[in-house]
LUMLO-181852 format. One record per residue (C-alpha): residue number from 1; y, z, x; residue in one letter. Coordinates in pm, 1 decimal, padded with zeros to 6 digits. Layout:
<pt seq="NUM" Y="Y" Z="Z" X="X" type="A"/>
...
***
This chain:
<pt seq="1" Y="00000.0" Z="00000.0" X="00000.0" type="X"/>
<pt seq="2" Y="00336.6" Z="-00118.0" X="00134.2" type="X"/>
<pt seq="3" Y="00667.3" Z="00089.1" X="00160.1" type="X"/>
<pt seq="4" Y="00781.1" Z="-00127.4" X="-00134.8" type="X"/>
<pt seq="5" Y="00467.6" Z="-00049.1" X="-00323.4" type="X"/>
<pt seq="6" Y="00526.0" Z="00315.1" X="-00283.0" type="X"/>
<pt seq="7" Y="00857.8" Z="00353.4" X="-00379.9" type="X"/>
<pt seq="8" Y="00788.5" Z="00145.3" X="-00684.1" type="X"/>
<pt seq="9" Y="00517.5" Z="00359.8" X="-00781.2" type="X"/>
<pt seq="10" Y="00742.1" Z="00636.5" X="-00762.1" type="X"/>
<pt seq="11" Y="00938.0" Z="00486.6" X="-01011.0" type="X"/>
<pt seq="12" Y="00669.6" Z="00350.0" X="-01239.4" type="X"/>
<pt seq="13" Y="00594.8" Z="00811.6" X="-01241.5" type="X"/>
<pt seq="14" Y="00968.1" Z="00838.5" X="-01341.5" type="X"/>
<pt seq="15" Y="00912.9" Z="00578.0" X="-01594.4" type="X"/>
<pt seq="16" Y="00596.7" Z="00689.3" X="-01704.8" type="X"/>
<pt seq="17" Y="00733.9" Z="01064.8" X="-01811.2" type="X"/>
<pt seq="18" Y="01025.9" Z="00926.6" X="-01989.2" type="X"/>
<pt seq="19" Y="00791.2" Z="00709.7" X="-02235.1" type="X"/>
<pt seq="20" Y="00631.1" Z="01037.6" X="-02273.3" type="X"/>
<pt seq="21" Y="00939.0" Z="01245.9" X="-02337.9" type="X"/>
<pt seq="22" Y="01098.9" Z="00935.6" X="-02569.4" type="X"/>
<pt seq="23" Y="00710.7" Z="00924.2" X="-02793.2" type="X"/>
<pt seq="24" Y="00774.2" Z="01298.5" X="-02815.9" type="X"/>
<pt seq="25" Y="01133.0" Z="01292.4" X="-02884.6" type="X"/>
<pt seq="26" Y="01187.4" Z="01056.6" X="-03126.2" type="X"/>
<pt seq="27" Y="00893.8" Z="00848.5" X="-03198.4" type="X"/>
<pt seq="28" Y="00604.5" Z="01101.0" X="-03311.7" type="X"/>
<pt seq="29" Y="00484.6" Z="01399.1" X="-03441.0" type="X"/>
<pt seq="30" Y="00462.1" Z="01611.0" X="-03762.0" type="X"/>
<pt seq="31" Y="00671.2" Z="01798.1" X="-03916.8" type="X"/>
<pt seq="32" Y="00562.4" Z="02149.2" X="-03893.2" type="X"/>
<pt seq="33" Y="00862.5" Z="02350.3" X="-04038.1" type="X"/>
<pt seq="34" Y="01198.2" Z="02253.9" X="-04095.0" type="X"/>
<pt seq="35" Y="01397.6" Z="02616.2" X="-04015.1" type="X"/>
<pt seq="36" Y="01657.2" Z="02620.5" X="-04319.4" type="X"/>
<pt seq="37" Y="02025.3" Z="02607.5" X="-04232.0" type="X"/>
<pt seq="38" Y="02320.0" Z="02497.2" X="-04466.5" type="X"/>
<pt seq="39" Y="02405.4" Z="02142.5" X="-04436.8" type="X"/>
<pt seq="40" Y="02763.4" Z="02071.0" X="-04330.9" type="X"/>
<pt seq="41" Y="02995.4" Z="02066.8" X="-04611.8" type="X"/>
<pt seq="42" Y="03099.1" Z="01653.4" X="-04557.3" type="X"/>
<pt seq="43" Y="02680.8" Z="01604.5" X="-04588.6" type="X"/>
<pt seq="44" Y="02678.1" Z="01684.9" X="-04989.1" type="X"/>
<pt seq="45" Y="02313.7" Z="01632.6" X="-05123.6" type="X"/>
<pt seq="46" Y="02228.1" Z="01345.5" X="-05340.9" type="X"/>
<pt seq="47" Y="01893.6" Z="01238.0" X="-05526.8" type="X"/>
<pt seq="48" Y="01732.4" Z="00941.2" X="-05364.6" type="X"/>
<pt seq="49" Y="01421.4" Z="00701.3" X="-05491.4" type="X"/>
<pt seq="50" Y="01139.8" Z="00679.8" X="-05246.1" type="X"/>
<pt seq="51" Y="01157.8" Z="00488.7" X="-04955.4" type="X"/>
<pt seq="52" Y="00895.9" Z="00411.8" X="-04743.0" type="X"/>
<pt seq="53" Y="00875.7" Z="00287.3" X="-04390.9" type="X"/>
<pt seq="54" Y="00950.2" Z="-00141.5" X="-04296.3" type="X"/>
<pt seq="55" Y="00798.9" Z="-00320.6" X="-03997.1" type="X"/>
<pt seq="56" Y="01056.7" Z="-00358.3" X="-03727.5" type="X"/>
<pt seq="57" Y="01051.8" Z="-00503.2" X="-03384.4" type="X"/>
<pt seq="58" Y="01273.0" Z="-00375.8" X="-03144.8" type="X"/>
<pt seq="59" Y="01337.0" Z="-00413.6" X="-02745.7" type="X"/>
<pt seq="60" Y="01503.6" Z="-00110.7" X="-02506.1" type="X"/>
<pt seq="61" Y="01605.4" Z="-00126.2" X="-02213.4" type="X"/>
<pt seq="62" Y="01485.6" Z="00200.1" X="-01982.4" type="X"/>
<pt seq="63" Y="01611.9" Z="00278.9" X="-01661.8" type="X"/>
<pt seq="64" Y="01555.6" Z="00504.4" X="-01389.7" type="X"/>
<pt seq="65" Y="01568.3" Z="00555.4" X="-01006.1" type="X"/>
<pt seq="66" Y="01740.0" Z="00233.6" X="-00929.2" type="X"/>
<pt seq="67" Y="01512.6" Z="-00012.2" X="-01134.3" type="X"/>
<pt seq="68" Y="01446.9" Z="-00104.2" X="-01508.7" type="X"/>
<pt seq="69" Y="01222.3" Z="-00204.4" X="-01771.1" type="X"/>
<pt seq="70" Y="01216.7" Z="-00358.4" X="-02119.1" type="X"/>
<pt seq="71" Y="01034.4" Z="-00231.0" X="-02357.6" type="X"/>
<pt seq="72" Y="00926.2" Z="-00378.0" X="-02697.2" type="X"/>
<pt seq="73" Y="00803.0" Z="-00146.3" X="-03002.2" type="X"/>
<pt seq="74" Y="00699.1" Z="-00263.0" X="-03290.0" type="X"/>
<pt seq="75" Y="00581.1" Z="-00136.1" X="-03611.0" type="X"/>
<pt seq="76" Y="00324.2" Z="-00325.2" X="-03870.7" type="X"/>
<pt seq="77" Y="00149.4" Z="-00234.7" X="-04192.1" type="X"/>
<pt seq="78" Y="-00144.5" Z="-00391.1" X="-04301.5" type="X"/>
<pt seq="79" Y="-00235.4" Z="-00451.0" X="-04671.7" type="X"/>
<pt seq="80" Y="-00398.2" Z="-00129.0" X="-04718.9" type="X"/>
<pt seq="81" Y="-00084.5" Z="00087.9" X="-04582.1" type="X"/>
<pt seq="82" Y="-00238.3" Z="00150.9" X="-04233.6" type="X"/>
<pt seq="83" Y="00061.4" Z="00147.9" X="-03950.5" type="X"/>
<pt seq="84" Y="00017.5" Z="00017.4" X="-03596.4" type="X"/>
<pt seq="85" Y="00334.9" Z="00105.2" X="-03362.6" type="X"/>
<pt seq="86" Y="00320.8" Z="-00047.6" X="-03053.7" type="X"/>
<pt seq="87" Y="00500.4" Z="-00013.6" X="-02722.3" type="X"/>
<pt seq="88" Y="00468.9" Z="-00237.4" X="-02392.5" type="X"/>
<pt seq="89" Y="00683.1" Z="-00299.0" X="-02128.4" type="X"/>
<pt seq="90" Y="00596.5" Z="-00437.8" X="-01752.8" type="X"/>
<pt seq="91" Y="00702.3" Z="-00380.3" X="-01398.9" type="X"/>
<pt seq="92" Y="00597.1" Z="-00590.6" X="-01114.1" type="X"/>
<pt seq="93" Y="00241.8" Z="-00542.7" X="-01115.4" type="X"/>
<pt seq="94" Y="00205.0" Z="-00217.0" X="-01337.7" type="X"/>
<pt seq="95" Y="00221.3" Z="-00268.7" X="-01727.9" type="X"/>
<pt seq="96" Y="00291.8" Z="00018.2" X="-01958.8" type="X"/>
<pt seq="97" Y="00121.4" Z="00016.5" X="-02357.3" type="X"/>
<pt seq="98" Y="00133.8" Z="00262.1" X="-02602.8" type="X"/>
<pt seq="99" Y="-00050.8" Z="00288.5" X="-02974.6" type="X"/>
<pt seq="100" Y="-00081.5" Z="00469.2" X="-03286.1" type="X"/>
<pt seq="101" Y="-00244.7" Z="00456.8" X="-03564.7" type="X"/>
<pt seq="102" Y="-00166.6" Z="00651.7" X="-03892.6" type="X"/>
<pt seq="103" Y="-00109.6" Z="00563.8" X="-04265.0" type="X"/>
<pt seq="104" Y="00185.6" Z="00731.8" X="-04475.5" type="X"/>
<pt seq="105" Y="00110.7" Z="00976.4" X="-04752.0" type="X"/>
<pt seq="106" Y="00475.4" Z="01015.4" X="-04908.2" type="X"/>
<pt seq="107" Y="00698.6" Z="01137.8" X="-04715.4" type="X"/>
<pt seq="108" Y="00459.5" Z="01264.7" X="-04473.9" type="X"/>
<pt seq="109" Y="00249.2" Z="01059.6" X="-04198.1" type="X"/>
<pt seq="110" Y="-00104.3" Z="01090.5" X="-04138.9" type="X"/>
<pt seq="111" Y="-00241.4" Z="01036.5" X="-03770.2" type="X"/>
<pt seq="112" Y="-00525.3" Z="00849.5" X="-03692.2" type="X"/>
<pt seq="113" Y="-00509.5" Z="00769.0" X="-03310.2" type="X"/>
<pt seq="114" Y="-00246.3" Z="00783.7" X="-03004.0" type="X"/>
<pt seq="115" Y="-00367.0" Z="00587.9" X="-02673.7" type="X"/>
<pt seq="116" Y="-00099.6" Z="00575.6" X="-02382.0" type="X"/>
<pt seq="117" Y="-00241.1" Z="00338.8" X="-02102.2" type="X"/>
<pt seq="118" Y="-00047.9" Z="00302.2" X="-01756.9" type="X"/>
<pt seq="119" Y="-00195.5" Z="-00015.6" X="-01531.5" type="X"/>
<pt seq="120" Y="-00124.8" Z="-00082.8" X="-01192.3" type="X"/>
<pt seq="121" Y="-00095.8" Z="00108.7" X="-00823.9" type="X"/>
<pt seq="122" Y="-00062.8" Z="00467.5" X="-01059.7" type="X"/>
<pt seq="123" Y="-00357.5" Z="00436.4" X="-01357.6" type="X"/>
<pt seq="124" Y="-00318.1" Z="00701.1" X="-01624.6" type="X"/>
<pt seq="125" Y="-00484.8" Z="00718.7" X="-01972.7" type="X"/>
<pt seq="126" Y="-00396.8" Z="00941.3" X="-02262.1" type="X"/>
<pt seq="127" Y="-00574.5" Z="00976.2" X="-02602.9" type="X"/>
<pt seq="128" Y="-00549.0" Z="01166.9" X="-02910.2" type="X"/>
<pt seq="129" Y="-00791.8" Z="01149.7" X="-03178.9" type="X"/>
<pt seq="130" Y="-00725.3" Z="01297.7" X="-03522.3" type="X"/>
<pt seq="131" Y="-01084.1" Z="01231.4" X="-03687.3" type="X"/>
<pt seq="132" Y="-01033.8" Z="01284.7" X="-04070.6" type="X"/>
<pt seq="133" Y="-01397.0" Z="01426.1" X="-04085.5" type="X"/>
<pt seq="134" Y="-01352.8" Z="01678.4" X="-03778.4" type="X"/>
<pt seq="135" Y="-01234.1" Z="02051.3" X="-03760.5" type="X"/>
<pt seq="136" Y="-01031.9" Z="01970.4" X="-03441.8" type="X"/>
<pt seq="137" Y="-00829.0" Z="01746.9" X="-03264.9" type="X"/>
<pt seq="138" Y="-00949.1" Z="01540.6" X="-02956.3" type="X"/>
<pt seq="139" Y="-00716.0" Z="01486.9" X="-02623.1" type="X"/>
<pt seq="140" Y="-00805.8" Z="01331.2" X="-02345.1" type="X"/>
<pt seq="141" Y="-00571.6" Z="01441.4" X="-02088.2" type="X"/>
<pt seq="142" Y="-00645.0" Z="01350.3" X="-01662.1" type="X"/>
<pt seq="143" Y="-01003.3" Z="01235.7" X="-01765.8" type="X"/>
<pt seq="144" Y="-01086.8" Z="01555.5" X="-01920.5" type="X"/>
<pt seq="145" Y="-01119.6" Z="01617.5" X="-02314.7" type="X"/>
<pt seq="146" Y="-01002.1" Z="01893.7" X="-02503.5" type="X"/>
<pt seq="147" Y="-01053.4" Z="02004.5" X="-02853.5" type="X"/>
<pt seq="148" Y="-00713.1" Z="02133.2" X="-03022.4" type="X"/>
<pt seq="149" Y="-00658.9" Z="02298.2" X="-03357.3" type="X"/>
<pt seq="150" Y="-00663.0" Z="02106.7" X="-03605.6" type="X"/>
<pt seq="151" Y="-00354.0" Z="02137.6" X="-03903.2" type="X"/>
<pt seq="152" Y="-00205.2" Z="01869.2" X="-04141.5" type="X"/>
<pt seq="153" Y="00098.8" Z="01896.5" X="-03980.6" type="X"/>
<pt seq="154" Y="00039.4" Z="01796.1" X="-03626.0" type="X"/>
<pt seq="155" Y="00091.8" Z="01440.3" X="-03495.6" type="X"/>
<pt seq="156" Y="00090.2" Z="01245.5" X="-03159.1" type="X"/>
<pt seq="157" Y="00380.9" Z="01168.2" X="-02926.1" type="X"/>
<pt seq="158" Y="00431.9" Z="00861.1" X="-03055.3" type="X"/>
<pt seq="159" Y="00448.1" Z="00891.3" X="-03444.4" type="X"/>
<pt seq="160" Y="00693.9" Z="01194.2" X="-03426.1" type="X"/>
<pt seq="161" Y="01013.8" Z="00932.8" X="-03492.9" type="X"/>
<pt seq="162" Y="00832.5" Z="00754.5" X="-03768.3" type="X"/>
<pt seq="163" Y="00821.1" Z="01085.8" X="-03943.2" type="X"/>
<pt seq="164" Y="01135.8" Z="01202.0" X="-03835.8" type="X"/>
<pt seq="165" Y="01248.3" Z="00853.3" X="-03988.1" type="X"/>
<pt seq="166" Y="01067.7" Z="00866.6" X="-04246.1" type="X"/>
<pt seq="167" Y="01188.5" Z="01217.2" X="-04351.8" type="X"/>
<pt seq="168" Y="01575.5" Z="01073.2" X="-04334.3" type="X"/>
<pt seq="169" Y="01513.5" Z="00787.3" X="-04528.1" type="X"/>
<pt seq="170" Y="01416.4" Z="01011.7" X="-04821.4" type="X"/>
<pt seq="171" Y="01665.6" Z="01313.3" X="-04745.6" type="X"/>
<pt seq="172" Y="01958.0" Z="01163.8" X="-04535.0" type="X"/>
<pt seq="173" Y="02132.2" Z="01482.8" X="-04533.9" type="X"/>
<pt seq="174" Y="02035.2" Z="01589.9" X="-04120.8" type="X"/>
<pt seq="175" Y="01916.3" Z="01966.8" X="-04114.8" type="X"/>
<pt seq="176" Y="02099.4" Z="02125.4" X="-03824.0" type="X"/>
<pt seq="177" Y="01722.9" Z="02267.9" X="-03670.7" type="X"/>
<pt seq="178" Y="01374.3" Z="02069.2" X="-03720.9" type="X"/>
<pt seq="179" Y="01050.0" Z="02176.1" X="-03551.0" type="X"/>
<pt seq="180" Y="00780.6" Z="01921.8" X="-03475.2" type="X"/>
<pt seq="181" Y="00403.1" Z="02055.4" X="-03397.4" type="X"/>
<pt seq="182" Y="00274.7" Z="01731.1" X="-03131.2" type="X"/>
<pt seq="183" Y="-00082.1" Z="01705.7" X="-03001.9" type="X"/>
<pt seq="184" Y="00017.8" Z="01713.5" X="-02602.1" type="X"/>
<pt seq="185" Y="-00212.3" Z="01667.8" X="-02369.0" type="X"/>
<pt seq="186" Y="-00449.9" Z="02006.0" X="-02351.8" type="X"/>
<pt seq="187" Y="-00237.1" Z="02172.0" X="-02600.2" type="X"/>
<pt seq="188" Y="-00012.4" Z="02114.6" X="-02916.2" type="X"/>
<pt seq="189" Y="00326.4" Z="02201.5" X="-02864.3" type="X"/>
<pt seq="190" Y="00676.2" Z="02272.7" X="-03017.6" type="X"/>
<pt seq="191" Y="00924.3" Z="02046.6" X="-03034.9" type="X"/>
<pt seq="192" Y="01245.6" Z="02171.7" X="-03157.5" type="X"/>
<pt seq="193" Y="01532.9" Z="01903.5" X="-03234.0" type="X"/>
<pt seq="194" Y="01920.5" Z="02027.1" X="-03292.5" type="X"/>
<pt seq="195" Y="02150.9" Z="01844.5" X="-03498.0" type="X"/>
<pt seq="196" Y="02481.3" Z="01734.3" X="-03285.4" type="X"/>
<pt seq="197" Y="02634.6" Z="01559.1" X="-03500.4" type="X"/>
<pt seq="198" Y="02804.7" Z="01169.1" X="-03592.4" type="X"/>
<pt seq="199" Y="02855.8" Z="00961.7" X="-03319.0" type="X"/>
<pt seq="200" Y="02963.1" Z="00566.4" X="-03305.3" type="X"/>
<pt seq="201" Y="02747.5" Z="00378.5" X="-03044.6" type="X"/>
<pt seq="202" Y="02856.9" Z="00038.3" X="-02913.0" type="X"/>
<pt seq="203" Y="02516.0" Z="-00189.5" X="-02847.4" type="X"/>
<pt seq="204" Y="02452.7" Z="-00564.6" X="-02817.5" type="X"/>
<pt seq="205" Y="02447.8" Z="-00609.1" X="-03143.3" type="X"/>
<pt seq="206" Y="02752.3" Z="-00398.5" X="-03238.8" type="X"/>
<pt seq="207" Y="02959.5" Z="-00085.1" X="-03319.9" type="X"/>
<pt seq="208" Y="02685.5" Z="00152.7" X="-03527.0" type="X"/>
<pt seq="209" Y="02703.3" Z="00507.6" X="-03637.6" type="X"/>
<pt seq="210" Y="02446.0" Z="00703.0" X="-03505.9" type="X"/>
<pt seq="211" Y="02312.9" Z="01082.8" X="-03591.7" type="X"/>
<pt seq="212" Y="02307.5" Z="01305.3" X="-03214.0" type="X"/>
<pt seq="213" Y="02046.1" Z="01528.2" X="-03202.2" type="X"/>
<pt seq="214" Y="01922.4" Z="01755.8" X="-02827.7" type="X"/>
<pt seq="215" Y="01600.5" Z="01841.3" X="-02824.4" type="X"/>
<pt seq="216" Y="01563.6" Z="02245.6" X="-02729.2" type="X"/>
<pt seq="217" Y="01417.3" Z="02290.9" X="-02359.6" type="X"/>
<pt seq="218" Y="01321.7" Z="02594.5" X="-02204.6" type="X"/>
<pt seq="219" Y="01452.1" Z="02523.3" X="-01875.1" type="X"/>
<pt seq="220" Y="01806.2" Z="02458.8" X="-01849.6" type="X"/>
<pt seq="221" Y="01796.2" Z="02175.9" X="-01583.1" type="X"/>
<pt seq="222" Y="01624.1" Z="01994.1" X="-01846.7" type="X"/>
<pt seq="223" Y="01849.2" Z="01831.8" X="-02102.0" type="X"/>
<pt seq="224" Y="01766.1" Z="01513.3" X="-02353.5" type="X"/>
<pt seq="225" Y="01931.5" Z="01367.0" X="-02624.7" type="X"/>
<pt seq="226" Y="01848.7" Z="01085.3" X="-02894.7" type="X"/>
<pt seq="227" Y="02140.7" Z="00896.1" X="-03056.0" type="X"/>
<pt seq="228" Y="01945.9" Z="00685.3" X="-03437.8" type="X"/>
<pt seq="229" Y="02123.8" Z="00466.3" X="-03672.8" type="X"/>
<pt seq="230" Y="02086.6" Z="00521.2" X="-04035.9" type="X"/>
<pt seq="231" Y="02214.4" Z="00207.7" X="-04118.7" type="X"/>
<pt seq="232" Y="01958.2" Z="-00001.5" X="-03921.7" type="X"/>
<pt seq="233" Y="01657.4" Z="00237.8" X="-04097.9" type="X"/>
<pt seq="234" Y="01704.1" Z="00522.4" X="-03832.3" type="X"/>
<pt seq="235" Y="01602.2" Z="00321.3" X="-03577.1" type="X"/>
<pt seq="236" Y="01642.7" Z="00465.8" X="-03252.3" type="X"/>
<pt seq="237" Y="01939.3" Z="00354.1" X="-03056.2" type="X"/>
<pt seq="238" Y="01977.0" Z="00547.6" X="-02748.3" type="X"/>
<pt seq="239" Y="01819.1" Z="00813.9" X="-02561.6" type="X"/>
<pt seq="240" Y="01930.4" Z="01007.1" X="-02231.6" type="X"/>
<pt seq="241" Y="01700.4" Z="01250.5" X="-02079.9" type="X"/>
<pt seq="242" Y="01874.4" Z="01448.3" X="-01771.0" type="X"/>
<pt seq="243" Y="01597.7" Z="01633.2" X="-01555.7" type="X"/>
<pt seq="244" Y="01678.3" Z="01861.1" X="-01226.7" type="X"/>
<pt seq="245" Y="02011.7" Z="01601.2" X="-01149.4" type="X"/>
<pt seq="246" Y="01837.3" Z="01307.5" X="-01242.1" type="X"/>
<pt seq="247" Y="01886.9" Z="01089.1" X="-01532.8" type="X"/>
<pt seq="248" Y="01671.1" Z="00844.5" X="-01743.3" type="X"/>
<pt seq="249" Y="01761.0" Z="00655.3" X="-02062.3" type="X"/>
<pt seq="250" Y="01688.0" Z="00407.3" X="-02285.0" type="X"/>
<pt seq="251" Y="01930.5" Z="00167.4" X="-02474.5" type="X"/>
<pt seq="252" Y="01828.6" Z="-00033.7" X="-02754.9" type="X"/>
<pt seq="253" Y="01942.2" Z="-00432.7" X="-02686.4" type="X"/>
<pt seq="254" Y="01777.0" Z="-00623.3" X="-02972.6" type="X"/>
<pt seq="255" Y="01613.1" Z="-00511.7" X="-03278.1" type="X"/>
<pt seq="256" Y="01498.6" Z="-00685.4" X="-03645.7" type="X"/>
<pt seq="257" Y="01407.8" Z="-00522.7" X="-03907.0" type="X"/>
<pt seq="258" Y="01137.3" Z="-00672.4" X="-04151.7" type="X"/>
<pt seq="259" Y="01187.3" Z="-01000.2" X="-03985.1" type="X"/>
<pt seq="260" Y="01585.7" Z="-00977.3" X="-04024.4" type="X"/>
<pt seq="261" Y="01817.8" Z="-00942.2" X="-03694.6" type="X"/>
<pt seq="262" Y="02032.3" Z="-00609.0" X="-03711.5" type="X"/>
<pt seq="263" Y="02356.4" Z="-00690.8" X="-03646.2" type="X"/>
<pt seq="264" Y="02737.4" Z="-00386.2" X="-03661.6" type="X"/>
<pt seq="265" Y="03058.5" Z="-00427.7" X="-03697.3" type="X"/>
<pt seq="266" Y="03301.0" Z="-00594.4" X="-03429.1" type="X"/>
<pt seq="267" Y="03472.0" Z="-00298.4" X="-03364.3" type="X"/>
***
């Protein structure tokens, strides 16, 4: 392996935990308890019909370290309501895929499967099985499997925004403190996200609004932040995750929803 090779693979590692961090952050997981707080006053609530989730394709742009990579997710739904979200991306020689499986029950998703796959000089594998007919839930994390327990409110990395976007579509007032339950490698863990408030994002495609919201780390070296659009179906616009000095982010640079380009305003 060549200088070059190494210092890419360092990056590839950097790259690696943010997909991680982002499938945990905004795209995945259960809700396990919302903790009740009074909704700002400008947020009154209203009655809304049912909506559901839409397919979507959409490409980021993630950087770290020096380089970057695009990324495209996608979400389809079959004719029997089962949802496939996708994510690929490739450096150089190393490609990066991501999928889960789950079908929507109301306003609530139901996991099926979460396999993260890494290819190239660094090989890592992740699974997560949620088997309908089992007591637990199965992880394979480093080429060992665990069994977790099993609850109806605990969902992979991956799926956590699709519920979180799913739960705004149907209640678009933003509670000020949401806790997620995630299957995470050996162990399912807490993910607590804190409402920061509006902020106007200026993308490729346009001005948007965008809902803020931090997610709640232990360490305080650690800092990330997701920026989603109600307009465009809460997609996700913008992430930044800040770890020990070093930053990482994503930035959303084309996106359709249900086959139609999104597009904001000119200013």
């Amino acid at each position: 392996m060549t200088v070059t090779d190494i210092t890419h693979t360092g990056t590839l590692k950097a790259l690696t935990a943010f997909l991680l961090l982002t499938g945990s952050l905004v795209m995945g997981g259960a809700l396990a308890e919302e903790v009740p707080k009074e909704a700002p006053k400008e947020h009154a609530e209203k009655k809304h019909e049912h909506r559901t989730l839409t397919p979507y394709d959409a490409v980021y742009k993630t950087s770290t370290s020096g380089l970057s990579i695009k990324l495209r997710r996608s979400l389809s739904l079959d004719e029997n309501g089962d949802c496939r979200l996708t994510s690929e991306g490739k450096l150089l020689v190393a490609g990066i895929s991501e999928v889960s499986v789950f079908t929507l029950e109301g306003d609530h998703i139901q996991p099926r499967s979460y396999v993260y796959q890494l290819n190239g000089p660094v090989s890592r594998r992740r699974e997560v099985h949620f088997d309908p007919a089992s007591s637990v839930i199965r992880s394979l994390y480093k080429k060992e499997w665990y069994e977790l327990p099993k609850t109806g409110d605990t969902l992979d990395r991956m799926s956590q925004q699709e519920q979180l976007r799913l739960l705004l579509l149907n209640d678009p007032t933003p509670r000020e403190d949401m806790l997620f339950h995630v299957a995470d490698g050996p162990k399912v863990k807490e993910y607590r996200l804190v409402y920061q408030g509006e902020e106007r994002l200026e993308t490729p495609m346009g001005w948007v609004n965008t809902l803020h919201f931090e997610r709640d780390h232990d360490d305080p070296e650690r800092t990330s932040g997701v920026w989603i659009a109600p307009e465009w179906d809460y997609l996700m616009i913008r992430t930044v995750h800040i770890d020990n000095g070093k930053t990482t982010e994503a930035n959303l640079i084309s996106a359709s929803i249900s086959g139609a380009a999104v597009s904001g305003s000119s200013s």
